[in-house]
C-alpha positions as CSV (number, residue, x, y, z in Angstrom):
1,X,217.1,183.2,184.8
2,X,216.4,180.2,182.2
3,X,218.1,177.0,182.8
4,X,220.7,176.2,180.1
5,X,218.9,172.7,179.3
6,X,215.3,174.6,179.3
7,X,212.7,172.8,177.4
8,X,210.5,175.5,178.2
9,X,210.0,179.1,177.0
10,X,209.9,181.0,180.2
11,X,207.9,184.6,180.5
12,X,209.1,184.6,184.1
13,X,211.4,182.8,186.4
14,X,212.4,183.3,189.9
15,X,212.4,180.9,193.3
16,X,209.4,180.9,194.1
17,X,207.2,181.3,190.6
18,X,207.8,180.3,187.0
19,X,205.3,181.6,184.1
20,X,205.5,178.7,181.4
21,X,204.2,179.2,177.6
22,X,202.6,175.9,177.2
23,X,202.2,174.3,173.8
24,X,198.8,173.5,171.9
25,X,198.8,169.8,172.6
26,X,200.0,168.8,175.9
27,X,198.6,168.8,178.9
28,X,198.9,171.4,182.0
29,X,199.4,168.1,184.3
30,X,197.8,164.6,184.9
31,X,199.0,161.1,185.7
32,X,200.7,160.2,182.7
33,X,202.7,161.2,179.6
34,X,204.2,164.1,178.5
35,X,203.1,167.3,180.4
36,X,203.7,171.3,180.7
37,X,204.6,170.3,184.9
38,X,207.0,167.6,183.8
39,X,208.9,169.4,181.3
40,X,208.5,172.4,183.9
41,X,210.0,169.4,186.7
42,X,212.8,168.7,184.5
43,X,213.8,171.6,183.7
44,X,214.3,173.4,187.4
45,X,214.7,170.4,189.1
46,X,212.1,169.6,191.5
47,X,208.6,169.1,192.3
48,X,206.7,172.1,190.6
49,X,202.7,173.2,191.3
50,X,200.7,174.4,188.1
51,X,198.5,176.4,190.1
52,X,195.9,177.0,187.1
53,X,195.3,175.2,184.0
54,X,195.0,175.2,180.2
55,X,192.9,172.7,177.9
56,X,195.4,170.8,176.4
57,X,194.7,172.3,172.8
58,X,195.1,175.7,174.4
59,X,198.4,177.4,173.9
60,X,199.6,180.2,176.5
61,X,200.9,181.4,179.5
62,X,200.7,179.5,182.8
63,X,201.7,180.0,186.4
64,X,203.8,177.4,188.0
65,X,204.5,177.6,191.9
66,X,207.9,176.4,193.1
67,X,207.0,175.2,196.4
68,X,203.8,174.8,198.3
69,X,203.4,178.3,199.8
70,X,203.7,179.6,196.2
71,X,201.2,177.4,195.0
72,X,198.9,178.2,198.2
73,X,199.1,182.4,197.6
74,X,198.5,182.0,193.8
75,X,195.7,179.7,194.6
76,X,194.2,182.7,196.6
77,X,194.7,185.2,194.1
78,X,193.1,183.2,191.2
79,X,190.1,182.4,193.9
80,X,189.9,186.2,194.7
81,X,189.4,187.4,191.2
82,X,193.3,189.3,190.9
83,X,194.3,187.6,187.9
84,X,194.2,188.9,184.7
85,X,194.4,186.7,181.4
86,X,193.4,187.7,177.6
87,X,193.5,185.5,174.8
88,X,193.3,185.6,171.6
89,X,190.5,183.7,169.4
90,X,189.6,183.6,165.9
91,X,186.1,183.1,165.7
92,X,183.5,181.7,162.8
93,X,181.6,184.5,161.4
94,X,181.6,188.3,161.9
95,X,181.2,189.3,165.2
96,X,180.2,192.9,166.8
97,X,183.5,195.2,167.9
98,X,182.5,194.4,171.5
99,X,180.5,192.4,173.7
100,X,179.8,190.7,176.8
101,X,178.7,186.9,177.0
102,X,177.1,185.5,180.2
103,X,176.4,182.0,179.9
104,X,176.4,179.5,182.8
105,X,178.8,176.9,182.9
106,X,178.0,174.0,185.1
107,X,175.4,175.6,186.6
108,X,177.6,178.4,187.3
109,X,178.0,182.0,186.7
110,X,180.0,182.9,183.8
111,X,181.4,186.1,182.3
112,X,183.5,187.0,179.4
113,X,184.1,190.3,177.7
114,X,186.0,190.1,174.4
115,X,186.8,193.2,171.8
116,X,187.1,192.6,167.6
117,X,190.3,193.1,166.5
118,X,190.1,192.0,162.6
119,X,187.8,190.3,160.0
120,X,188.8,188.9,157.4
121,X,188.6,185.0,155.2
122,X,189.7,182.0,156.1
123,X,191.7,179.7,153.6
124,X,189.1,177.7,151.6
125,X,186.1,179.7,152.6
126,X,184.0,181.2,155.6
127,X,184.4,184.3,157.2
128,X,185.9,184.8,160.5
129,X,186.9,187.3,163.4
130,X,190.2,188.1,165.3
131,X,189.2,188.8,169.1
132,X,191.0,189.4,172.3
133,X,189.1,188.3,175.0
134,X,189.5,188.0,178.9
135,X,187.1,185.6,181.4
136,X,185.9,187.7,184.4
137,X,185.3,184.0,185.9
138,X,187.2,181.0,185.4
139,X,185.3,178.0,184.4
140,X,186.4,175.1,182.7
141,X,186.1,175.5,178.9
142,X,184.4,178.6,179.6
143,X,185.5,180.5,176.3
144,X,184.5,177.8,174.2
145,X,181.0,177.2,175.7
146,X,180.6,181.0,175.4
147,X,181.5,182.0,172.0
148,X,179.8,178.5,170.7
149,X,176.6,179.5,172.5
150,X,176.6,182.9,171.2
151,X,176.9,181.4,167.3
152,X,180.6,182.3,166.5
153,X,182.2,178.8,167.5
154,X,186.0,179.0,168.1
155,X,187.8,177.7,164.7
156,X,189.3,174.4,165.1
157,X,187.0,173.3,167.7
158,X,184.9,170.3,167.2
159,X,183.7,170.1,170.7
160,X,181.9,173.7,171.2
161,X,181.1,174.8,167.4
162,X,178.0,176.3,166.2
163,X,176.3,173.5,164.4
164,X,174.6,176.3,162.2
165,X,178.6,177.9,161.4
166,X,180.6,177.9,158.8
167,X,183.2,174.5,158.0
168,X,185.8,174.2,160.6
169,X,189.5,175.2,158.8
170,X,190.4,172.2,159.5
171,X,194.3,170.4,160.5
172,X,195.4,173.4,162.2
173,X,194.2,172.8,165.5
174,X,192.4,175.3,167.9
175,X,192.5,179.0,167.7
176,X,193.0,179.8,171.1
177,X,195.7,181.4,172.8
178,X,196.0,182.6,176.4
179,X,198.0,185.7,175.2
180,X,198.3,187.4,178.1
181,X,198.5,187.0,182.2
182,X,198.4,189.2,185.3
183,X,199.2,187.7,188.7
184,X,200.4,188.8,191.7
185,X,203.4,187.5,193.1
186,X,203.2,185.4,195.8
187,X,205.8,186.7,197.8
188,X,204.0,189.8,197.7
189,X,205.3,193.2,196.7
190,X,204.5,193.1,192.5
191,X,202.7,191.7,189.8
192,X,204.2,189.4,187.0
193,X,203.1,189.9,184.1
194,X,203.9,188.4,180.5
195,X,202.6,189.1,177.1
196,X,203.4,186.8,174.1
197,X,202.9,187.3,170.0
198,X,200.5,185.2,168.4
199,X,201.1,182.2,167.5
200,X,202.6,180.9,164.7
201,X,199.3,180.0,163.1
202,X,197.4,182.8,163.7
203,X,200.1,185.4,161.8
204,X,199.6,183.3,158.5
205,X,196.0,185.1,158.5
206,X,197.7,187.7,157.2
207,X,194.4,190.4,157.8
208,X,195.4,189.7,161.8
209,X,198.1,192.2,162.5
210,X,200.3,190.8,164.8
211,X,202.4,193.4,166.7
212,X,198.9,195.7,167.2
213,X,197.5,192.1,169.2
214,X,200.6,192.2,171.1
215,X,200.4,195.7,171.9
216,X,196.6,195.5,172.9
217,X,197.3,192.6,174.8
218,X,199.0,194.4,177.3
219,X,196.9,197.4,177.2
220,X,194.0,195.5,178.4
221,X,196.3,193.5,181.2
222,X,196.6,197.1,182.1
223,X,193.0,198.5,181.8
224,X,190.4,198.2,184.3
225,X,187.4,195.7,182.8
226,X,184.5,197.4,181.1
């Protein structure tokens, strides 16, 4: 169910719920300019509810309510801890093949677990790490704060790096990628669930291999959390 004019790519799409891959470089919503909920407007039209959000450098999946009960039951779900999200990060430096970061965010409680996939160089020099990763909590920047506090700053990020890292790969933008998502619909009844590739500029790192991310991806949507 994809309208004919989409300007969207659309992991889901029914009356009630639309899971929208949104671009590194727009934003989820806001006041002005060009945003994932306008294009998301346009495209079904009507008003739409992004009921979650993504930085705007952030790629990935995101769940859009069609009307306001929608938007109130997802709302619920994401409070209640029954979504499920992985993304995929490549880090600066060699990381462990698992781990667990708490670090408080605002003051706040914050957990992420994350899993190595891949190590391997980066174009022009410096080592890095391909991980999957999934937020137990939901805070604001919380993946960046976390893998920046922990010494393996997200590539492409100015904001959150390690000042002791390696040089950003710069001119490629931020290597962050909600991959995956879980939620429950809000009619009740099933979960919707969509799992993407990674993006273009992740699969030139040829050491990353792409179809095993995809296929862990939804593994670990499926997997209870260590």
């Amino acid at each position: 169910m994809t309208p004919p004019s989409a300007r969207c790519r659309y992991g889901y799409l029914d009356a009630a719920l639309a899971v929208v891959w949104k671009e590194g470089g727009i934003a989820t919503s806001g006041p002005g300019g060009d945003t994932l909920e306008r294009r998301v407007a346009g495209d079904l039209g009507g008003v739409v509810f992004p009921v979650h959000r993504l930085d705007r450098e952030t790629a990935g999946w995101v769940a859009v309510a069609r009307n306001r009960a929608a938007a109130t039951a997802c709302g619920k779900a994401f409070e209640a801890g029954n979504v499920r999200k992985v993304y995929a990060i490549l880090i600066h430096n060699e990381c462990g093949l698992s781990g667990e970061i708490d670090v408080s965010v605002d003051s706040k409680h914050t957990h992420t677990v994350y899993e190595r996939q891949a190590v391997g160089k980066l174009p022009g020099g410096g080592r890095a790490a391909a991980v999957l990763a999934q937020p137990v909590t939901g805070r604001t920047h919380q993946l960046r704060i976390h893998f920046g506090a922990i010494g393996h700053g997200i590539v492409g990020d100015s904001r959150y790096a390690d000042p002791g890292g390696e040089a950003w790969y710069r001119g490629h933008g931020l290597f962050l990628a909600a991959v995956g998502l879980k939620v429950p619909h809000p009619e009740g009844g099933r979960d919707v669930q969509c799992v993407a590739g990674l993006p273009k500029k992740f699969r030139r790192l040829r050491w990353w291999d792409a179809c095993a991310a995809e296929a862990r991806t939804l593994h670990l949507l499926n997997s209870p959390l260590p």
